[in-house]
C-alpha positions as CSV (number, residue, x, y, z in Angstrom):
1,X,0.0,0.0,0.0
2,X,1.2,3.5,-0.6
3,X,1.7,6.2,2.1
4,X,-1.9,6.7,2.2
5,X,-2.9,3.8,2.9
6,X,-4.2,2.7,-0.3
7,X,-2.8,1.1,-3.8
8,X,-3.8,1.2,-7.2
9,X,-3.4,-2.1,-8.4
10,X,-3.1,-3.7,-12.1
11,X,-2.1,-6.9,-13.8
12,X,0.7,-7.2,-16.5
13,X,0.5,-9.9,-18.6
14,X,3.4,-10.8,-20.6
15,X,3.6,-13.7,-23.6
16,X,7.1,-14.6,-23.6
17,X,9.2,-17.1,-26.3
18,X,12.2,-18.0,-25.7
19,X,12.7,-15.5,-23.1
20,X,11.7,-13.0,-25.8
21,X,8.7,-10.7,-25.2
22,X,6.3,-11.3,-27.5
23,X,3.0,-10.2,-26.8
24,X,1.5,-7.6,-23.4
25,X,-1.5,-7.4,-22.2
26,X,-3.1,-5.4,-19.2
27,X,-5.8,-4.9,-17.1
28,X,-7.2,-1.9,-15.9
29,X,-6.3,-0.1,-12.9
30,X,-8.3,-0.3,-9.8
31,X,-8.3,3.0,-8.3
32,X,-7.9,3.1,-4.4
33,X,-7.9,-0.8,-3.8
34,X,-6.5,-2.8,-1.6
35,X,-8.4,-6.7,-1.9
36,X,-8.7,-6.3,-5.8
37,X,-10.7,-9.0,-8.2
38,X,-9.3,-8.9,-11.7
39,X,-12.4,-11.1,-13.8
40,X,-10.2,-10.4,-17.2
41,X,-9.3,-12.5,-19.8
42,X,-6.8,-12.3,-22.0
43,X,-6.3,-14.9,-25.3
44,X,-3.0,-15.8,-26.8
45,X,-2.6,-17.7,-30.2
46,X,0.5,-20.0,-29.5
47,X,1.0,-22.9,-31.9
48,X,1.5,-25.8,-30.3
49,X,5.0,-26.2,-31.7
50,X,6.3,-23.8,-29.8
51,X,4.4,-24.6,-26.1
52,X,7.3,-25.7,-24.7
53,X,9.2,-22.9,-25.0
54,X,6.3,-20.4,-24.2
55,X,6.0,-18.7,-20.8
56,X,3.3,-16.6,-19.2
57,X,4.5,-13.5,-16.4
58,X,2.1,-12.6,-14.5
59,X,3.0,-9.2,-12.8
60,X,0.9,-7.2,-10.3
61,X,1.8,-3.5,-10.1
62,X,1.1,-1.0,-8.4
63,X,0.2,2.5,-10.2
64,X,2.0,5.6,-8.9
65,X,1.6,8.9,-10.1
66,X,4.4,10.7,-9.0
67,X,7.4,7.7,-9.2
68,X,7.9,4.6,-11.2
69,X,5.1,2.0,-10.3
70,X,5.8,-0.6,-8.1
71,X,5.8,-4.0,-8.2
72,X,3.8,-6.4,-5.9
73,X,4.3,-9.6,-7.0
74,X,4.6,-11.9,-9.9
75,X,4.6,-15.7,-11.3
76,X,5.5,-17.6,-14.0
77,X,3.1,-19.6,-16.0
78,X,4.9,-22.7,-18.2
79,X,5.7,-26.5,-17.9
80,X,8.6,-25.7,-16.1
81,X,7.5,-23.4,-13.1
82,X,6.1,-24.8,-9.8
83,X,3.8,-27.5,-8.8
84,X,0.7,-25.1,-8.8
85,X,2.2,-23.3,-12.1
86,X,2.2,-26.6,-14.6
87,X,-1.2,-27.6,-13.2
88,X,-2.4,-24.5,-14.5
89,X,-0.1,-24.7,-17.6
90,X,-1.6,-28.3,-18.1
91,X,-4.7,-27.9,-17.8
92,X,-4.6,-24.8,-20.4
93,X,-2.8,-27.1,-22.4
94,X,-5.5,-30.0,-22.2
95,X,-8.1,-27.8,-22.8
96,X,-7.6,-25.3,-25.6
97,X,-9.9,-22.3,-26.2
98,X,-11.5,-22.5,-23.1
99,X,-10.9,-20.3,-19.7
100,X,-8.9,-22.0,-17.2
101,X,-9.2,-20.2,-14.1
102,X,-7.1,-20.9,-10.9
103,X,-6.0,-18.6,-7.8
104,X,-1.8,-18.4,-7.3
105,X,0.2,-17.2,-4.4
106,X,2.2,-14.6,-5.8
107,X,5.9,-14.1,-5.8
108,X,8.6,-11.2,-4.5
């Protein structure tokens, strides 16, 4: 939270290949908001050739006015992250064009 007591929360989504930024996407800003529920989707058209070398950052930031916004916390979406991560990575793999939804524990 910022001095005030309050933080202006977004997500950061970025599509990377190969450790190669590809693709961003973002949601919007909730003003003043400290518990926020981000109900966003965001597609990405990844051949399936190149899956294994795909990865997903999810960043949440927070929005600052005055200085460079901050970062709360991230993860890593791919077959190679955590035990929670691939689940998630797996089960967007098993099921293609259809939203996968699943809660994480962020990151520092």
């Amino acid at each position: 939270m910022d001095i005030g007591g309050t933080s202006d929360p977004y997500v950061k989504v970025w599509l990377m290949h190969k450790d190669k930024r590809v693709e961003k996407k973002k949601t919007v800003v909730m003003k003043r908001c400290l518990n926020p529920v981000f109900n966003e989707s965001f597609p990405f058209d990844v051949p399936a050739h190149v899956l294994r070398e795909t990865t997903i950052i999810i960043t949440v930031m927070d929005k600052d006015r005055l200085s460079r916004n901050d970062v709360i916390g991230k993860i890593y979406l791919s077959w190679k992250s955590g035990p929670a991560e691939v689940k998630h990575w797996k089960d967007m793999i098993s099921h293609p064009r259809t939203t996968v939804a699943q809660w994480h524990s962020l990151k520092a």
